[in-house]
C-alpha positions as CSV (number, residue, x, y, z in Angstrom):
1,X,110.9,-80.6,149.5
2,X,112.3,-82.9,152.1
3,X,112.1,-86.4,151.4
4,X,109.6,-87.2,153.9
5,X,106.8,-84.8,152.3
6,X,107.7,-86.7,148.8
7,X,106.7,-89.8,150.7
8,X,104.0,-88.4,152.4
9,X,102.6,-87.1,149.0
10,X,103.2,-90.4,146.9
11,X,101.5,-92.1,150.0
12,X,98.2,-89.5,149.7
13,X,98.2,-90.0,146.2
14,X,98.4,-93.6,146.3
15,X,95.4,-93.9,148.8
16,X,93.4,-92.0,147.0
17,X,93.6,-93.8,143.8
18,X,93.1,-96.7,146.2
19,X,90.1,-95.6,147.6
20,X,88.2,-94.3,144.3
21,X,89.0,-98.1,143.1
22,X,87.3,-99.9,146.0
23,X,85.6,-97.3,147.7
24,X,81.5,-97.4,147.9
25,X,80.3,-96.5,144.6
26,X,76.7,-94.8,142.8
27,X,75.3,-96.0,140.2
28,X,77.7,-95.4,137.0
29,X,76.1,-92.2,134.8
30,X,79.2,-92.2,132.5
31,X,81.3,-94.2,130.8
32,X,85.1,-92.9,132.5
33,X,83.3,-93.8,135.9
34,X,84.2,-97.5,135.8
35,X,88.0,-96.2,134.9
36,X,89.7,-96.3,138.4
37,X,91.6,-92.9,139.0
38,X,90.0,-91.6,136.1
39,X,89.4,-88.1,138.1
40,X,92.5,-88.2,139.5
41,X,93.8,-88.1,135.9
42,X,91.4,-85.2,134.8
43,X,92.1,-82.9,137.7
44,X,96.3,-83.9,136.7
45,X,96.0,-82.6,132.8
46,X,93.6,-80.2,133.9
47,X,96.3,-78.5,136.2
48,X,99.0,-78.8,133.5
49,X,96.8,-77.1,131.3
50,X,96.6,-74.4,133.4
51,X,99.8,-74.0,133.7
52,X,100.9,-74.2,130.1
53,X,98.3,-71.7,129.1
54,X,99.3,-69.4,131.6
55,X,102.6,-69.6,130.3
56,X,102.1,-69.1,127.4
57,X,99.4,-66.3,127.8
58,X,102.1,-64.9,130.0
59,X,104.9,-64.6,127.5
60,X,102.7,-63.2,124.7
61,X,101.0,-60.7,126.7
62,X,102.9,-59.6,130.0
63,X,106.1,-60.0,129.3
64,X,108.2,-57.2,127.6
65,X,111.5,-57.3,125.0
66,X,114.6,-56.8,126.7
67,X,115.2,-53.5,126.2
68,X,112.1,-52.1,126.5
69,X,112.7,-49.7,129.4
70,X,116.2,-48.7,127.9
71,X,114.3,-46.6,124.9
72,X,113.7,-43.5,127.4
């Protein structure tokens, strides 16, 4: 990625941080509510979740040893 789009993306994530913080708010139902950024941090691990299962889902099940299709 260029720089510009790094900027670009630190600047998005910054605002909206930013704007959870002091943004209009409802009534709090749960206790991580009053944690600025606190769904910005869920959807984060939530994505590197993802990715480490599929990893690791991918190495146990799809991939193949290295001379599988040599056996013929």
């Amino acid at each position: 990625m260029t720089r510009a789009r790094w900027i670009a993306l630190g600047l998005v994530a910054v605002l909206s941080v930013l704007a959870q913080a002091f943004g209009p708010h409802p009534p709090y139902a749960r206790w991580w509510d009053l944690v600025p950024g606190s769904y910005a941090l869920f959807g984060f691990l939530g994505c590197v979740a993802i990715v480490v299962v599929s990893k690791r889902l991918g190495k146990a099940v799809l991939q193949r040893p290295e001379g599988y299709y040599d056996d013929a």
